[in-house]
Structures are given as structure tokens and as C-alpha cells.
C-alpha positions as CSV (number, residue, x, y, z in Angstrom):
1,X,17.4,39.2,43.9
2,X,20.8,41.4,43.5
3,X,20.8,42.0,47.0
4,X,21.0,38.5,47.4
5,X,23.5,37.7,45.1
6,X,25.8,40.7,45.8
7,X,25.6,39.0,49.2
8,X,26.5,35.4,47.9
9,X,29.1,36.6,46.1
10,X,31.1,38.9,48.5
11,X,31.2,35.5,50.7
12,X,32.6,33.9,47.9
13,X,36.6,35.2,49.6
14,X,35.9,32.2,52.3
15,X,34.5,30.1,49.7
16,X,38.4,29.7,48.4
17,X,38.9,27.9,51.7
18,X,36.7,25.5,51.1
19,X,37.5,24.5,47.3
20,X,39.2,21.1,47.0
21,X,42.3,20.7,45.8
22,X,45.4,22.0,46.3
23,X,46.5,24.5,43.2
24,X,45.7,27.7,42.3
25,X,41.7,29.1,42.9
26,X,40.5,29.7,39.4
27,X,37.4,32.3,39.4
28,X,35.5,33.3,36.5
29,X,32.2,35.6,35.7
30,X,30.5,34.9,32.7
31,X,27.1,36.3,30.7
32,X,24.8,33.2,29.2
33,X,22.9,34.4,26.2
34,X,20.2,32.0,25.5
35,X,16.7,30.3,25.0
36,X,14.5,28.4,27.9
37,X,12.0,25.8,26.2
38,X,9.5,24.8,28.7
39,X,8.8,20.7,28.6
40,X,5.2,21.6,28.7
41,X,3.5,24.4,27.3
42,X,2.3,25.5,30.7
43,X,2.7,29.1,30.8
44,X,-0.2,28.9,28.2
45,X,1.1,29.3,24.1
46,X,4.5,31.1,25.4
47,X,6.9,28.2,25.3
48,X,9.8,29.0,24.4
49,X,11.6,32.3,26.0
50,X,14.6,34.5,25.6
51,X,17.1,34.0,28.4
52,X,19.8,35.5,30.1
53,X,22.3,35.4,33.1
54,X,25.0,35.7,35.1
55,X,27.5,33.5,36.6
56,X,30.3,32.6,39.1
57,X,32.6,30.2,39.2
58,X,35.3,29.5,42.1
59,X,37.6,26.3,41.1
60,X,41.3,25.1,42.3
61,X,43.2,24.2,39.1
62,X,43.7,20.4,40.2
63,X,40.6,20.3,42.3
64,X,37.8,17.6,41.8
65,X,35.0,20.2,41.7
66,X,34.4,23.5,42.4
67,X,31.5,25.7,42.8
68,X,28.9,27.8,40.7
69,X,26.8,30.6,41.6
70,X,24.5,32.4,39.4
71,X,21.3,34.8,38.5
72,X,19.0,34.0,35.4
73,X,15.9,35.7,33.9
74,X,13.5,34.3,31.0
75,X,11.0,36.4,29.7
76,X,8.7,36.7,26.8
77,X,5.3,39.0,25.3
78,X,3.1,37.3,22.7
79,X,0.1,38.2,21.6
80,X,-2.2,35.4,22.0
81,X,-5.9,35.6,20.6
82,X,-7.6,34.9,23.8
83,X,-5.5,36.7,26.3
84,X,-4.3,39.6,24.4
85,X,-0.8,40.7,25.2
86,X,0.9,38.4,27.6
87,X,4.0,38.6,29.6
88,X,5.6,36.2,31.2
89,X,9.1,36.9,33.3
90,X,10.9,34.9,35.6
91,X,13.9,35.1,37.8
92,X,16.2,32.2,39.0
93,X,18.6,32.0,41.7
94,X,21.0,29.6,41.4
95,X,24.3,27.3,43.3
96,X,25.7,24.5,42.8
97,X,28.9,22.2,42.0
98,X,30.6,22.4,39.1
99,X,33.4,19.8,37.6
100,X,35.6,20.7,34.8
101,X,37.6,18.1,32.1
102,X,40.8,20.0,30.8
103,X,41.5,18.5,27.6
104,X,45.9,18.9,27.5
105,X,46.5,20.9,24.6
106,X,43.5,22.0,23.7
107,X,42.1,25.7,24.6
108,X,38.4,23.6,25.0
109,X,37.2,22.7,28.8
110,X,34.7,20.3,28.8
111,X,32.2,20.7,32.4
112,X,29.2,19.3,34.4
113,X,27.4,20.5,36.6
114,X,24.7,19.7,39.2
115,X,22.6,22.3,41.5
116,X,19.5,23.9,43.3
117,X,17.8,26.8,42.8
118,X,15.4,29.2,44.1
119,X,12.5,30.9,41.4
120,X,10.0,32.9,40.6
121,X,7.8,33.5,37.5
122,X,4.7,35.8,36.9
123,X,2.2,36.1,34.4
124,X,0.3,39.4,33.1
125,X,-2.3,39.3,30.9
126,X,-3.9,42.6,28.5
127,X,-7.3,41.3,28.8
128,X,-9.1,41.6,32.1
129,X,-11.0,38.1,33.6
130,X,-8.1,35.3,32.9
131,X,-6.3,34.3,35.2
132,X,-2.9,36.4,35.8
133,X,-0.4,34.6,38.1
134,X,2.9,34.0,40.2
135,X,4.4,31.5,41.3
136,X,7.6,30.7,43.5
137,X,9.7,27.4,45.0
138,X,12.8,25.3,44.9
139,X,14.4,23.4,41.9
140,X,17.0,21.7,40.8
141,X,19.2,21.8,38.0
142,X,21.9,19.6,36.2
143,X,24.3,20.7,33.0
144,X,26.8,20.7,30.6
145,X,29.0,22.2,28.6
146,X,32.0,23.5,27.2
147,X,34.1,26.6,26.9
148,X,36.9,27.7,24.5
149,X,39.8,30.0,25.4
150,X,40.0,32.9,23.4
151,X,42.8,34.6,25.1
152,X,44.1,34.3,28.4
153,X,41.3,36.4,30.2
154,X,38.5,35.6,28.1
155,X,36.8,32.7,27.1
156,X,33.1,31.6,24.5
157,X,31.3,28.5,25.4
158,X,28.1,26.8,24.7
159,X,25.7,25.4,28.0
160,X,22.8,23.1,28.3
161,X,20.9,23.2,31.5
162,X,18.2,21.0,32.3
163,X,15.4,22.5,35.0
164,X,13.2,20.7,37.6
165,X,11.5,23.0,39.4
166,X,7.9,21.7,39.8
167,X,8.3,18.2,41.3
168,X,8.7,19.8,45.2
169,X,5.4,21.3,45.4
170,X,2.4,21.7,43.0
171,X,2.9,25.0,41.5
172,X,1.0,27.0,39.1
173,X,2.4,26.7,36.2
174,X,4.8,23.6,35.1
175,X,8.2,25.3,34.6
176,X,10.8,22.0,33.9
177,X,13.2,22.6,30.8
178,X,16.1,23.3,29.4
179,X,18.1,26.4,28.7
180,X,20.6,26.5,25.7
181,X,22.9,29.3,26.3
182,X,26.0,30.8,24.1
183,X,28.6,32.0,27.3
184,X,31.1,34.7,27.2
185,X,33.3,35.2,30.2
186,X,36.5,36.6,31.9
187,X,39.0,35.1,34.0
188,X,39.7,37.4,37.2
């Protein structure tokens, strides 16, 4: 998964040619701190997960939209009285568009955003006999948010994304929801 996104990123350079607009290229990296809460309790009693990532933004200051790269991970152990300890952990790849709303005179930046994304979740259990599991496939994503200058490198936000990731192929385990994230990031 860093492989690939080491990759993505060092193509990022010729990304700036390809950014609408015509001002400056705006890039950021930020760290979302967060929770993912499954629609559905599908990965069996463990519904709600911690969650964190790790994203890229490349924008033109008067652009209509830019773009957004990123790497997530949710994970979670519980002890559940049938399974015993169980793990779940997954890994998302993610790109997409990204719009931003400048508010003149504020230090607040209002954004959308719309994207696919490429996971992968697996299952343990302690107890031997139930079923363990991964699974894999597309997705799509759309969200929101807002960020807040703190000074003129770094910047706090909050983020909701909203996940579809089942509706392509029948997977194993029902992974649509939402991740609420605090961000922190820097301006490069």
C-alpha cells in the first residue's frame, strides 16, 4: 500500500499541469484522526472502529477543483463472547476531486469532495471454527468539511466521509459508512 502511494505521489509534480485554474498550485499533507461507523453491523458486533490517514491535496488558488489523494486504516479488537478476541483491520486507498469555498476574511475553508477507492479488510478470530475472512474491491466515496488556519503553514479541520464500497460486487462483509475525522495539516 506505501509502495503504491509513494508512487502516486511522486507523480503528483505533473499532476500541477493538469490542475485548473490559473494561480498559484496550493499543496497540502494532512493526518485525519478519526472514527469509521459501519451502516450495518457486518463485520459481526465490531461497528464502530478507530481510524486514521493520510492525505494529499494539489489545488490552484483560483481553480474550480483540485485533486486529493490519500491512505486510510480502521481497525479494532473486541472481545465478543462467541468469537473470542476479534480483529478486524482494513486499509483504503483513495483519489479523487476536491473543491474548496474560501470564505474572504475568514481563516475557515469550507470543501467537498467526491472519489473512488481501492480496499481491503480482514477478520481474525481467537476461537478456532468461525469463520475468519478478507475481503477486497472498489468503492466510492463523497465528503465534506472544513479547515481552519492556524498559522500560515498549518491548519485543524473537521471531515465527514461517506463510504460505498459494497454496491460493485457482493463482498463478504458490508463495509458502507462514514468516517468522522479531526485533520491537522501543513501547507508545503
Amino acid at each position: 500500500c506505501f509502495l503504491f502511494l509513494g508512487l502516486g505521489l511522486g507523480s503528483c509534480i505533473a499532476l500541477e499541469d493538469y490542475a485548473p485554474g490559473g494561480g498559484d498550485v496550493r499543496e497540502t499533507i494532512a493526518l485525519d484522526f478519526g472514527q469509521r461507523v459501519f451502516d450495518h453491523a457486518s463485520t459481526n458486533c465490531i461497528d464502530e472502529q478507530l481510524a486514521f490517514g493520510l492525505e494529499y491535496t494539489l489545488l490552484r488558488e483560483d481553480g474550480a477543483f483540485g485533486y486529493e489523494f490519500g491512505i486510510h486504516n480502521h481497525n479494532e479488537r473486541k472481545d465478543i463472547p462467541v468469537t473470542g478476541r476479534t480483529r478486524v483491520d482494513g486499509w483504503e486507498l483513495t483519489a479523487g476531486l476536491r473543491r474548496e469555498f474560501p470564505i474572504e476574511g475568514s481563516d475557515i475553508t469550507p470543501y467537498v469532495g467526491l472519489g473512488v477507492s481501492m480496499y481491503t479488510v480482514e477478520r481474525q478470530n481467537e476461537v478456532v471454527g468461525f469463520p475468519e475472512g478478507h475481503d477486497s474491491g472498489p468503492g466510492v466515496y463523497g465528503r465534506v468539511g472544513a479547515r481552519m488556519r492556524v498559522s500560515d503553514a498549518m491548519f485543524i479541520g473537521l471531515d465527514v466521509r461517506l463510504i460505498q464500497e459494497e454496491f460493485l460486487k457482493e463482498g463478504r462483509y458490508d463495509l458502507d459508512g462514514d468516517v468522522v475525522s479531526f485533520v491537522l495539516g501543513w501547507s508545503l
